[in-house]
C-alpha positions as CSV (number, residue, x, y, z in Angstrom):
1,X,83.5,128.1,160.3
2,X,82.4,125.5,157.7
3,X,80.3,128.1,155.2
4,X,83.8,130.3,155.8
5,X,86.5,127.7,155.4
6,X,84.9,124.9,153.0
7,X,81.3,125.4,151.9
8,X,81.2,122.4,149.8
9,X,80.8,120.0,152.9
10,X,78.2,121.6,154.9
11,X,75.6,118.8,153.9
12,X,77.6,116.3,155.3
13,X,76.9,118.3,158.3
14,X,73.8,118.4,157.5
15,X,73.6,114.8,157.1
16,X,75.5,114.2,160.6
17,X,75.1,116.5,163.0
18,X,75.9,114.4,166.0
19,X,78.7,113.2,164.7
20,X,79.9,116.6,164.1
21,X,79.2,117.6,167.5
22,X,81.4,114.5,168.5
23,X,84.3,116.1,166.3
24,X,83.7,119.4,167.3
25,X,87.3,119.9,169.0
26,X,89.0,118.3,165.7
27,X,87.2,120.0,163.0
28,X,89.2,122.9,162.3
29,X,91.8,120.2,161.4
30,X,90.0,118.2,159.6
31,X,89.0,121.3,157.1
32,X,92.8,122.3,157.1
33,X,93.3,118.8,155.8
34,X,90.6,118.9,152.9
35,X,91.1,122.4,152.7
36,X,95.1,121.2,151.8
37,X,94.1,118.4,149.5
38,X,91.7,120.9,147.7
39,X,95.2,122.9,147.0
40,X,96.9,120.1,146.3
41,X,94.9,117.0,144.6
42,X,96.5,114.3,143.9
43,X,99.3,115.3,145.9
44,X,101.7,112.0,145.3
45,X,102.8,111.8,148.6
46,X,103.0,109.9,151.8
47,X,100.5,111.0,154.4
48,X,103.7,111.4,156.3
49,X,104.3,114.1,154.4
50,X,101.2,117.0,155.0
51,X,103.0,119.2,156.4
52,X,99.9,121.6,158.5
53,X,100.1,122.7,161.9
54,X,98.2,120.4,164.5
55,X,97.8,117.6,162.0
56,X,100.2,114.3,161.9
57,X,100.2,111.1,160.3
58,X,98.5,109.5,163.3
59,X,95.2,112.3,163.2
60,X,94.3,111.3,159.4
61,X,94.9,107.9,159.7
62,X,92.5,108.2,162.9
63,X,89.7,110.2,160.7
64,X,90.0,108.4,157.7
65,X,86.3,107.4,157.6
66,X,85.2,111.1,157.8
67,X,88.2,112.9,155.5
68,X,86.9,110.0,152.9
69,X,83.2,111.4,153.1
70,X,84.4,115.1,153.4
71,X,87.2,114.6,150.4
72,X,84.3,113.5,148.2
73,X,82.2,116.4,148.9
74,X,85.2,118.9,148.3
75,X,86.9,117.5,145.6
76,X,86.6,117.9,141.9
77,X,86.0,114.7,140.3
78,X,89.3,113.9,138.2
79,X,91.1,114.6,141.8
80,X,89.4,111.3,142.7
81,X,89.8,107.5,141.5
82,X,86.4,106.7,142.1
83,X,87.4,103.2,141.2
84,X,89.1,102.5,144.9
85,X,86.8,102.1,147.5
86,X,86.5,100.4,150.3
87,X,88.5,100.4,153.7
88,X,92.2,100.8,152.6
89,X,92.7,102.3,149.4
90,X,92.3,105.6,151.1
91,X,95.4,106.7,149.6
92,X,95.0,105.4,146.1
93,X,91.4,106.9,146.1
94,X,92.7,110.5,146.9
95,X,96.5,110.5,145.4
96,X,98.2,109.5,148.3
97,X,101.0,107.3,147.7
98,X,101.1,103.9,149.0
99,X,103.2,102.3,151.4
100,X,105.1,99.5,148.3
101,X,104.7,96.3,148.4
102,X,107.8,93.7,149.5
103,X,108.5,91.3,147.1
104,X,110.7,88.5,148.9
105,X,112.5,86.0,146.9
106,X,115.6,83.3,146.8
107,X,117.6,82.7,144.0
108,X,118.1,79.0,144.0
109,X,121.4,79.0,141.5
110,X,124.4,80.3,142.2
111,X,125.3,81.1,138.4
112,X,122.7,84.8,138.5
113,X,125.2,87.4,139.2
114,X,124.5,88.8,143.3
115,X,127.0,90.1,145.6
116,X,128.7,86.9,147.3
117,X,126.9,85.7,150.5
118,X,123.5,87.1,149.6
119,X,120.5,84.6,148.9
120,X,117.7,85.6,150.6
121,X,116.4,89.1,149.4
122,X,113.3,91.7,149.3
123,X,112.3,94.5,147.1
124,X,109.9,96.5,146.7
125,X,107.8,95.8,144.5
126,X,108.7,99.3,141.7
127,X,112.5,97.4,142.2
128,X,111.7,93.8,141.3
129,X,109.3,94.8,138.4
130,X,113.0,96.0,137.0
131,X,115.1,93.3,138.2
132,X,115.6,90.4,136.0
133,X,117.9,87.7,137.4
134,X,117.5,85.7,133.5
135,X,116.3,82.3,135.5
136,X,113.4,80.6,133.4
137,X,111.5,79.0,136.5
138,X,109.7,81.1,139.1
139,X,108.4,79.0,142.2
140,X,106.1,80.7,144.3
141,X,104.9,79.1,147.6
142,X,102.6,80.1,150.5
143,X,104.5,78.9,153.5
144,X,107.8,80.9,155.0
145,X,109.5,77.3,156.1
146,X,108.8,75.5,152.9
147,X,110.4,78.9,151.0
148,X,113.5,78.9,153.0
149,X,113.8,75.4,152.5
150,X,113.3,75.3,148.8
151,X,116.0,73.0,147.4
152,X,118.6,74.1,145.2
153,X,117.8,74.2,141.8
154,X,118.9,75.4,138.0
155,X,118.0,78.3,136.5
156,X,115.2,79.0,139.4
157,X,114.2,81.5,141.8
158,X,111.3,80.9,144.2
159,X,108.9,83.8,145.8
160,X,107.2,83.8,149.1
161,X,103.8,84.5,148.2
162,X,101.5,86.5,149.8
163,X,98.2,84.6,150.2
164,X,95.6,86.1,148.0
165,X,97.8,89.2,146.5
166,X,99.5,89.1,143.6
167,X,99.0,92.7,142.1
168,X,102.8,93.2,143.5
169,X,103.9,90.9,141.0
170,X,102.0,92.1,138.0
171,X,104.4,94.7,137.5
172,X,107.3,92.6,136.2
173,X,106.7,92.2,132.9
174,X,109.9,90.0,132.9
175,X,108.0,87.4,135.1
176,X,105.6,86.5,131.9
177,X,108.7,85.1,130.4
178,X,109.1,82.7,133.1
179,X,107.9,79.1,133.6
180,X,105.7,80.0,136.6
181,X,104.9,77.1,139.2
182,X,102.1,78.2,142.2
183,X,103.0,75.3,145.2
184,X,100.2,76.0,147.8
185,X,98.1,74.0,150.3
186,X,95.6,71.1,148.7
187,X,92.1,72.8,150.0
188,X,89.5,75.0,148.8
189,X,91.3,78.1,149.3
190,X,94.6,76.5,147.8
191,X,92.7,76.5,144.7
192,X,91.3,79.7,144.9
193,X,94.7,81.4,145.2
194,X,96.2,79.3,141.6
195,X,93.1,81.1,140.1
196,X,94.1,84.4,140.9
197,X,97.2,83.7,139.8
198,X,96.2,82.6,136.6
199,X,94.7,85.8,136.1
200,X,97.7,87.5,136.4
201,X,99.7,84.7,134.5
202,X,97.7,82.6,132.7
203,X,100.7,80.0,132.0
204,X,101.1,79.4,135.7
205,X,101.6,75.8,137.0
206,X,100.6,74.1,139.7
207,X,103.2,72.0,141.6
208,X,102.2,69.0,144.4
209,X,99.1,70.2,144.0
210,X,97.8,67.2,142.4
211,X,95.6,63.9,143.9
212,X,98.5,61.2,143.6
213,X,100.1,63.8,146.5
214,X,97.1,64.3,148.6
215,X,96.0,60.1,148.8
216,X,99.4,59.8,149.5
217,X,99.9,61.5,152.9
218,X,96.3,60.9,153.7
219,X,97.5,60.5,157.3
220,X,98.7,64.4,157.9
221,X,94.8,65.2,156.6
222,X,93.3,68.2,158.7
223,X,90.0,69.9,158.4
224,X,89.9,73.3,156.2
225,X,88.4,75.7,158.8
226,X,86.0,78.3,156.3
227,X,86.5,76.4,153.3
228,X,85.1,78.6,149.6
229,X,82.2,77.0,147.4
230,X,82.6,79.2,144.3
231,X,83.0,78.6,140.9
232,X,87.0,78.7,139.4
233,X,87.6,79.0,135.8
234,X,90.9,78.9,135.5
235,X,91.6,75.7,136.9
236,X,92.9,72.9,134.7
237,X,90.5,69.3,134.3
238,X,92.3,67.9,136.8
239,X,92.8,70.7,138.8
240,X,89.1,71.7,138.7
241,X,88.1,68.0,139.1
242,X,90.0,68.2,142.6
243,X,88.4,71.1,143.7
244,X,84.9,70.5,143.5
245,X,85.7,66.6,144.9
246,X,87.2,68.9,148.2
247,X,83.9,71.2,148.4
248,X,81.7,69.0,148.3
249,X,83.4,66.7,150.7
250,X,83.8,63.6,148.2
251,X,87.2,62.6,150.0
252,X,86.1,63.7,153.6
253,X,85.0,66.2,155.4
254,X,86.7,70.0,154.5
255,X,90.3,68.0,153.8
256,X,92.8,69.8,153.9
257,X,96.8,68.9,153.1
258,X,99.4,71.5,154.6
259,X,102.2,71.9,151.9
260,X,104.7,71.8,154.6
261,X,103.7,68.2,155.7
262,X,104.7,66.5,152.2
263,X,107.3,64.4,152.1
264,X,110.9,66.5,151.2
265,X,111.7,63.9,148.7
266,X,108.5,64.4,146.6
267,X,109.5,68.3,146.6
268,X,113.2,67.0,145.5
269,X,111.6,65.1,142.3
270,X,109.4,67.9,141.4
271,X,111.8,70.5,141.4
272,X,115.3,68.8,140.1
């Protein structure tokens, strides 16, 4: 079936036989699929979308480990972004297109232009790379509570960030305009994230992120469970002389300060 249908992966075959035996009832699927992609590289679509008989989205997301293997056998090499790898960039690998990325945001002045009674939005992330509400300061912060509670403030929107992924947010090219301020947690990984960020926007601003915040709510101290020991370049003086004082436990051991347990009124005087 294999030399008839698609030659070009027999030595994976070759190379796994008892895990071909294992797929043995699935394989004439799985050769319709490559056979499919073969027809149709870089197809643009949603894997929703293959549209062959016995095959759903459910039955490639299943056999994505062997499609990968089989896809890099059978495929030329411009249908193939050899730059993805790795467990899931499966679709960006092969053409596939991605399930978007939700950028959620509130606009924290009333002047921007929105229809009346709506504040708290998302978009994907094509959408807000074109949406320009002409503030001049972004706030981005970690924690959901702390974004829906982000005071009011001029000119401002704030983003509820997404931990360490900020490719989303590359896209708007309106954003490097901004004055961009990164409010996370005071730990190791806190840190970490402002870095990436900076290598997105290099302008990007800390906010309570400082030491005068952390000695002053010493007492809502926890422990940072996996804390990170590597080297950040992009971190201010200050900044970097924080970080390596947290890992290598100057202050304590692995301290850690929540954003969500400073004081409201600090926020207030950083933000107004």
């Amino acid at each position: 079936m294999t030399r008839e249908r698609c030659p070009s992966v027999l030595p994976w075959l070759a190379k796994r036989p008892l895990h071909a035996v294992d797929l043995a009832a699935d394989w004439s699927r799985l050769l319709a699929v490559v056979n499919w992609l073969q027809t149709n590289p870089k197809p643009g679509v949603y894997l929703r979308q293959v549209d062959l008989p016995g095959v759903h989205t459910k039955f490639i997301e299943a056999h994505k480990g062997v499609l990968a293997e089989l896809f890099d056998l059978a495929l030329p090499a411009e249908a193939i972004h050899s730059e993805a790898k790795g467990a899931g960039l499966f679709e960006r690998r092969y053409g596939f297109r991605e399930k978007p990325a939700t950028i959620r945001f509130r606009l924290l002045d009333a002047a921007p232009a929105l229809p009346r009674g709506l504040s708290d939005l998302a978009l994907i992330d094509g959408e807000f790379a074109r949406f320009d509400p002409g503030v001049s300061r972004v706030f981005i912060t970690e924690n959901e509570i702390n974004f829906l509670a982000f005071p009011q403030a001029p000119d401002s929107l704030v983003i509820f960030g997404a931990g360490y992924g900020f490719d989303p947010l590359r896209q708007a090219g309106w954003l490097h305009d901004k004055a961009i301020y990164y409010w996370g947690d005071i730990d190791t990984h806190g840190f970490a994230i402002l870095d990436q960020l900076r290598a997105h926007f290099p302008e990007a601003r800390s906010l309570l992120m400082d030491r005068d915040t952390l000695m002053a709510h010493r007492e809502y101290w926890v422990t940072e469970t996996r804390p990170t020991d590597r080297n950040l370049s992009r971190l201010t003086p200050a900044e970097t002389a924080l970080y390596d004082d947290l890992r290598s436990n100057r202050l304590g051991d692995a301290v850690r300060l929540e954003q969500e347990k400073i004081g409201f009124q600090r926020l207030l005087a950083a933000v107004i």
